[in-house]
C-alpha positions as CSV (number, residue, x, y, z in Angstrom):
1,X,-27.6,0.2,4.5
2,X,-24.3,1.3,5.8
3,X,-21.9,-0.9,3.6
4,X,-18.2,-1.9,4.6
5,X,-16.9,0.7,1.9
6,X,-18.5,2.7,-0.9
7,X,-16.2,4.2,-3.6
8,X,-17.2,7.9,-4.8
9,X,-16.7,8.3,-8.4
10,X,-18.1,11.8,-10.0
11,X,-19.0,13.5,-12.9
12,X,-15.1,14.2,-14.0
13,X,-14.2,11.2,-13.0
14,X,-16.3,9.6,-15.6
15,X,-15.7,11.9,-18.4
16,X,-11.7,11.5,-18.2
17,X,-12.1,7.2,-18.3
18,X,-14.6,7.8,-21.4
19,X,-11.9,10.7,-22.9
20,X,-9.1,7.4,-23.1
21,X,-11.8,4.9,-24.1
22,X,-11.9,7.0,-27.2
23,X,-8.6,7.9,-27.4
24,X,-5.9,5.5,-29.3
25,X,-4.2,4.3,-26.2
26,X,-6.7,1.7,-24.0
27,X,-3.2,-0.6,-22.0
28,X,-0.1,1.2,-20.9
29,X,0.5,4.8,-22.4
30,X,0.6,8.2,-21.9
31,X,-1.9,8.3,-19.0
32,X,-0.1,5.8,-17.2
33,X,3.7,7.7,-17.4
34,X,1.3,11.0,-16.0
35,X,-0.1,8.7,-13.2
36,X,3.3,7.9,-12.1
37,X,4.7,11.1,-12.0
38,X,1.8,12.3,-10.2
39,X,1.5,9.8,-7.5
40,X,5.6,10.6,-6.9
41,X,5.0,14.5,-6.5
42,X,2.2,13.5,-4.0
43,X,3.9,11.6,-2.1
44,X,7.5,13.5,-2.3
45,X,9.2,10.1,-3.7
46,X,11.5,10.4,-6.7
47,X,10.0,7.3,-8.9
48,X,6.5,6.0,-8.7
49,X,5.4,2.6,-10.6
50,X,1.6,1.9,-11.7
51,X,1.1,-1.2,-11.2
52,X,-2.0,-3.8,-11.5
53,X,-2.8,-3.9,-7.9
54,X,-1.0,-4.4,-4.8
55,X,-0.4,-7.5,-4.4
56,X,1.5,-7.1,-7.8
57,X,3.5,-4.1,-6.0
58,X,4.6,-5.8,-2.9
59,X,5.4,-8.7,-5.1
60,X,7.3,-6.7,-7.7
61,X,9.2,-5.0,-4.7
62,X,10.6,-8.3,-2.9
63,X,11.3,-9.5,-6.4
64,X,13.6,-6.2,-7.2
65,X,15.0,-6.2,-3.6
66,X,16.5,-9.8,-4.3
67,X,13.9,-11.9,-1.8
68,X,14.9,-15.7,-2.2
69,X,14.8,-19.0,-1.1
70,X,16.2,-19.5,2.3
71,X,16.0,-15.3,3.5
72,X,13.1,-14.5,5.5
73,X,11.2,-11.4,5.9
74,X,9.5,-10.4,9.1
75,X,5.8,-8.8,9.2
76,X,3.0,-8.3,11.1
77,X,-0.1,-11.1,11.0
78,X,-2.8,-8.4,11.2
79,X,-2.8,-7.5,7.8
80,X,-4.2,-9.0,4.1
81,X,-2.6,-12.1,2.9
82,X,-0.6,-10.4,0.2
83,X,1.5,-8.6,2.9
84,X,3.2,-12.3,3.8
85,X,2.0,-13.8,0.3
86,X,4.7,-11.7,-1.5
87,X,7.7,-13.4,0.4
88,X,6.1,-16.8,-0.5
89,X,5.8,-15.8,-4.1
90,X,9.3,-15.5,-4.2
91,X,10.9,-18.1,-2.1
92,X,11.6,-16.8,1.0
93,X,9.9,-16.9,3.8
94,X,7.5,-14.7,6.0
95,X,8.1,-14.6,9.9
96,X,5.2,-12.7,12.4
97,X,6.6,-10.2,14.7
98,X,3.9,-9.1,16.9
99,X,1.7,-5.7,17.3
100,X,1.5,-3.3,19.8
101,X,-2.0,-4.0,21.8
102,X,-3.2,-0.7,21.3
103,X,-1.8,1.0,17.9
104,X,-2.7,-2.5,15.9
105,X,0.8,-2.1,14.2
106,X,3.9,-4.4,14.3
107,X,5.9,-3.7,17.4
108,X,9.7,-2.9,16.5
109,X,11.2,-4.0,20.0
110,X,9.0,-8.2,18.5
111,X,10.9,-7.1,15.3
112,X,14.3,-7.0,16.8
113,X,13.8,-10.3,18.8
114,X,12.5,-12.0,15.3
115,X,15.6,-10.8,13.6
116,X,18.6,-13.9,12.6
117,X,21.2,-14.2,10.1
118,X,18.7,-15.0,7.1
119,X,16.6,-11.4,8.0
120,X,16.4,-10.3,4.7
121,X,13.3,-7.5,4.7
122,X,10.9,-5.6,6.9
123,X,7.2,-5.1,5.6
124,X,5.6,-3.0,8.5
125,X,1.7,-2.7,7.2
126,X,0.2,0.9,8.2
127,X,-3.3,-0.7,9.7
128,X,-5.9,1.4,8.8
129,X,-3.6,4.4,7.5
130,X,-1.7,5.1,10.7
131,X,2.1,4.7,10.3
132,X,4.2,2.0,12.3
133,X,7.2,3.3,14.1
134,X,9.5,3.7,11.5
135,X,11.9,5.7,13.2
136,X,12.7,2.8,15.3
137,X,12.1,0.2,12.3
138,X,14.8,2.2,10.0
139,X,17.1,2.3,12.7
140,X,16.5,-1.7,13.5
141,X,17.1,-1.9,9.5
142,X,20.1,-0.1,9.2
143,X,22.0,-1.6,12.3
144,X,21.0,-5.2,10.4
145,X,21.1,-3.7,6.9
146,X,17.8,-5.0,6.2
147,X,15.5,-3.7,3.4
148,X,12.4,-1.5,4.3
149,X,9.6,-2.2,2.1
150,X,6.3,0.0,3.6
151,X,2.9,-1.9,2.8
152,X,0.7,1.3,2.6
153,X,-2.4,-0.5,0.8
154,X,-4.1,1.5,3.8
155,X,-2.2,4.5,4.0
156,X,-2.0,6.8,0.4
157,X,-1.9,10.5,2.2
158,X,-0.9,9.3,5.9
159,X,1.9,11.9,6.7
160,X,4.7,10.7,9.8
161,X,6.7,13.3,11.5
162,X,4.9,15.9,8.5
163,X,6.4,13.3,5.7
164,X,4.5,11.6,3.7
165,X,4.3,8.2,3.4
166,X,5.9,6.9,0.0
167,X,9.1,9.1,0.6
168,X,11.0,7.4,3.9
169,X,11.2,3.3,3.0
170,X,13.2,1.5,0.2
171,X,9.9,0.8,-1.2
172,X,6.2,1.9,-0.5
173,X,3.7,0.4,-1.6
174,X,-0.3,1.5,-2.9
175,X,-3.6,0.3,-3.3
176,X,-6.5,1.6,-5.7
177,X,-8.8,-1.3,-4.7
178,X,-12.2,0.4,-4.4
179,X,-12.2,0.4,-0.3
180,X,-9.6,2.3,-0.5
181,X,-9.2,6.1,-0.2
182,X,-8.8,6.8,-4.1
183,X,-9.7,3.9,-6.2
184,X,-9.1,2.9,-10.3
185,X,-11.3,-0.6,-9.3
186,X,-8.0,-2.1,-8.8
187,X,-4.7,-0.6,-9.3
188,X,-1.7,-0.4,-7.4
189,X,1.6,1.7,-7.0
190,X,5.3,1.4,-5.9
191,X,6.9,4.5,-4.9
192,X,11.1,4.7,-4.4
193,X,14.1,6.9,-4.3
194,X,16.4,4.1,-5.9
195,X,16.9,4.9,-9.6
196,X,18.2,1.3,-10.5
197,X,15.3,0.2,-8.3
198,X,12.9,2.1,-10.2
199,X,14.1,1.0,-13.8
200,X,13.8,-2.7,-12.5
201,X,10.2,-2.2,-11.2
202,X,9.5,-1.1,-15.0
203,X,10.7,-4.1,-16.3
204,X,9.6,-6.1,-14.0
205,X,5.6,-5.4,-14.4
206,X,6.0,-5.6,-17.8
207,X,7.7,-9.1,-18.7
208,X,11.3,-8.1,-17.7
209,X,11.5,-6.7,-21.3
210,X,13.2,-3.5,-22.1
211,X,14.1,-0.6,-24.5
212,X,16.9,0.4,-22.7
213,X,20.5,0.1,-24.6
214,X,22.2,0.3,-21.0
215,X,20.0,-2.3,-19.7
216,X,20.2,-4.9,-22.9
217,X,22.6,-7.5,-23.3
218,X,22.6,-6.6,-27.1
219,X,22.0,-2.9,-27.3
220,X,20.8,-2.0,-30.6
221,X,19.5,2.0,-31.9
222,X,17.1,-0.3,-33.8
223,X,13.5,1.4,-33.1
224,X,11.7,-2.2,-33.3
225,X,14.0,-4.1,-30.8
226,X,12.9,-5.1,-27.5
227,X,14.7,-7.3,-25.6
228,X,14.1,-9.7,-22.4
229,X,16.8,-9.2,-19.8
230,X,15.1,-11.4,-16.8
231,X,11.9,-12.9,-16.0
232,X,9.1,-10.7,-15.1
233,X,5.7,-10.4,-15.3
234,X,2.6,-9.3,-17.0
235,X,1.4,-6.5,-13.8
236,X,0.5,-3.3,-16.4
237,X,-1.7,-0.6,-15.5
238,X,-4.3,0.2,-18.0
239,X,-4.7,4.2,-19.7
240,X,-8.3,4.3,-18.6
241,X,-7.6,3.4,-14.6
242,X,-4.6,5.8,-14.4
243,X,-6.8,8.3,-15.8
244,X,-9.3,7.3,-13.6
245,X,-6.6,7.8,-10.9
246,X,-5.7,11.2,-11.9
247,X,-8.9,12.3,-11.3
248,X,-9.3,10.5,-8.3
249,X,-5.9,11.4,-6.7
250,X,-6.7,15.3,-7.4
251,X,-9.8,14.9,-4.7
252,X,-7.7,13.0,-2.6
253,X,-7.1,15.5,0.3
254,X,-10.9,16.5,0.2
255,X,-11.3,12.9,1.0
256,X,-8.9,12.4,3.7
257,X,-10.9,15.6,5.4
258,X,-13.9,13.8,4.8
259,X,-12.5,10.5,6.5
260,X,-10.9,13.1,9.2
261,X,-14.8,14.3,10.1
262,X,-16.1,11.2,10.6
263,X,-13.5,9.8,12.6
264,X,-13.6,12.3,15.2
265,X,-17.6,12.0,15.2
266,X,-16.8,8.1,16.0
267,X,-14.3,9.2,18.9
268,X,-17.1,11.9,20.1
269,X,-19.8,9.1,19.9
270,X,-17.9,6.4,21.5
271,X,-16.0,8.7,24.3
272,X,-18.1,7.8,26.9
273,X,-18.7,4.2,26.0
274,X,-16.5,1.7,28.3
275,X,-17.6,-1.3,26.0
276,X,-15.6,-0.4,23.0
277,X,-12.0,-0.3,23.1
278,X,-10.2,2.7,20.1
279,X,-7.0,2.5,18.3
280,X,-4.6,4.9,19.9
281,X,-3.1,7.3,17.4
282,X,0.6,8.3,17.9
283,X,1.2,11.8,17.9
284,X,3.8,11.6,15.0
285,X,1.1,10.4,12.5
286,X,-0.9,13.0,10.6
287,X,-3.2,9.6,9.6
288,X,-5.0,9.9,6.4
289,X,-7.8,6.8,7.9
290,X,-8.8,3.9,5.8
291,X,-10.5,2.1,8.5
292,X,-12.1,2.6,12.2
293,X,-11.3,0.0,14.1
294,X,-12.7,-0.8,17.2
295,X,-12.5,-3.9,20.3
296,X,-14.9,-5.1,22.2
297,X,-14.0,-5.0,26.0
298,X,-13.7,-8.2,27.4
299,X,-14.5,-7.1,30.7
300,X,-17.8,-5.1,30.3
301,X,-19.3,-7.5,27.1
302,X,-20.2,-11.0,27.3
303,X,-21.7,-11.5,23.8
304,X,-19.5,-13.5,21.4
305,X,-18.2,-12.3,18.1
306,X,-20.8,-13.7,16.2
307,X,-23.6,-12.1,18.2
308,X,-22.2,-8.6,18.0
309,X,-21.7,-9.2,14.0
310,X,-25.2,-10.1,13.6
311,X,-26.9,-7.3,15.6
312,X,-24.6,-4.7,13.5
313,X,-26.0,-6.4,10.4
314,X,-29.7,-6.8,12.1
315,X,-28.9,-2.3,11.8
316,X,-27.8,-2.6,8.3
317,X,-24.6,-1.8,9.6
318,X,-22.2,-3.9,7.5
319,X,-18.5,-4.6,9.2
């Protein structure tokens, strides 16, 4: 069977989980603070956040960008539900732009007509690990002064214009969910540049409590005192997934060239094969690929959706 995704975990893998599972730390600890500052050097952000998953991030980052009832915050339709989910979860709401018909990706010139006074936020999704446009989409967000927040659930590695992805947007958001290029089972990240952004994301995950004197109402040099300074949430990562992580995210290029092999042995197979219609890759995107996507030509296949789903699966081919 060829399955819709297949995680590889390894030998080392393994061995650094069971190292914290007997180690004195099992929730939030030292593996955690080493996963963060990890994933930042990767991706050439200043602050990284583990999170629980990232639905949690992209929830935690319209939270700490100030998303509320009445602003609205336009993304693209062709995505998960957490990429329109996370405006709901805070008030506001989500508004589709559409995508450019061959790239998959939301179309900036649909973004700018979508735009009105209560345009709060722009979450472009990078489908299947290739960047939007965000040359165009930052300069759309700083003529309106809209925030950027990057839903890279697809895209951990993806470099545009030889930048990584996690070091252009307000906020960037991961995904560890086994599918995914490097995976903790679940698990998520927030990467940002914005210092008071990124002391807010801490709180935030963890109940909006803190150990900060400059962030408490009461400060205190009392070693026992925590304080809640807002409402926030229970989205903690756990010792044994960042460690998990670690490991993972040290293989991560060997499995981006991986990916990279068998996506040009799709292109060479399919070349010469009118039927199927390919994403176009733009030529600033160094794409670290989650998924192959491809369309069926309307013009040259009759069979319905359905049928071409059950002959892949007939194959053991699972889509």
């Amino acid at each position: 069977m060829i399955p819709y995704g297949r995680q590889t975990i390894e030998e080392d893998d393994i061995e650094e989980v069971v190292k914290v599972l007997k180690s004195d730390f099992l929730t939030t600890g030292p593996k955690v603070a080493e996963f963060e500052r990890a994933v930042a050097e990767y991706v050439g952000a200043k602050y990284a956040v583990a999170i629980s998953n990232d639905t949690a991030a992209l929830h935690a980052a319209c939270h700490a960008a100030g998303i509320g009832p009445g602003d609205e915050v336009i993304t693209t339709p062709v995505t998960f539900a957490a990429s329109a989910n996370c405006v709901l979860y805070c008030g506001g709401t989500p508004v589709f732009a559409d995508i450019d018909p061959q790239t998959y990706n939301i179309d900036p010139e649909d973004i700018r007509r979508k735009i009105t006074d209560k345009t709060k936020a722009i979450i472009p999704v990078h489908l299947a690990g290739q960047p939007c446009d965000m040359d165009a989409i930052h300069a759309i967000a700083k003529e309106h002064h809209l925030i950027v927040i990057e839903d890279a659930a697809h895209a951990i590695g993806t470099q545009y214009k030889n930048k990584k992805v996690g070091s252009i947007a307000d906020f960037t958001t991961f995904s560890f969910h086994p599918v995914k290029t490097v995976t903790a089972g679940e698990g998520g990240a927030i990467a940002t540049n914005d210092e008071k952004m990124y002391h807010r994301l801490l709180r935030l995950r963890s109940h909006g409590i803190t150990r900060n004197q400059d962030e408490m109402m009461h400060p205190t040099d009392a070693m026992w005192y925590n304080e809640q300074v807002e409402l926030g949430y229970n989205y903690r990562m756990t010792d044994f997934q960042a460690a998990l992580l670690l490991s993972q995210l040290d293989k991560l290029d060997r499995f981006i060239e991986r990916r990279t092999q068998i996506v040009k042995r799709y292109d060479e197979a399919f070349a010469e094969c009118p039927e199927l219609v390919l994403q176009r890759e733009i030529p600033e995107s160094k794409t670290a690929r989650h998924l192959y996507v491809i369309q069926l030509n309307p013009e040259l296949l009759t069979c319905t959706r359905r049928e071409f789903f059950d002959a892949l699966y007939a194959e053991n081919v699972h889509v």
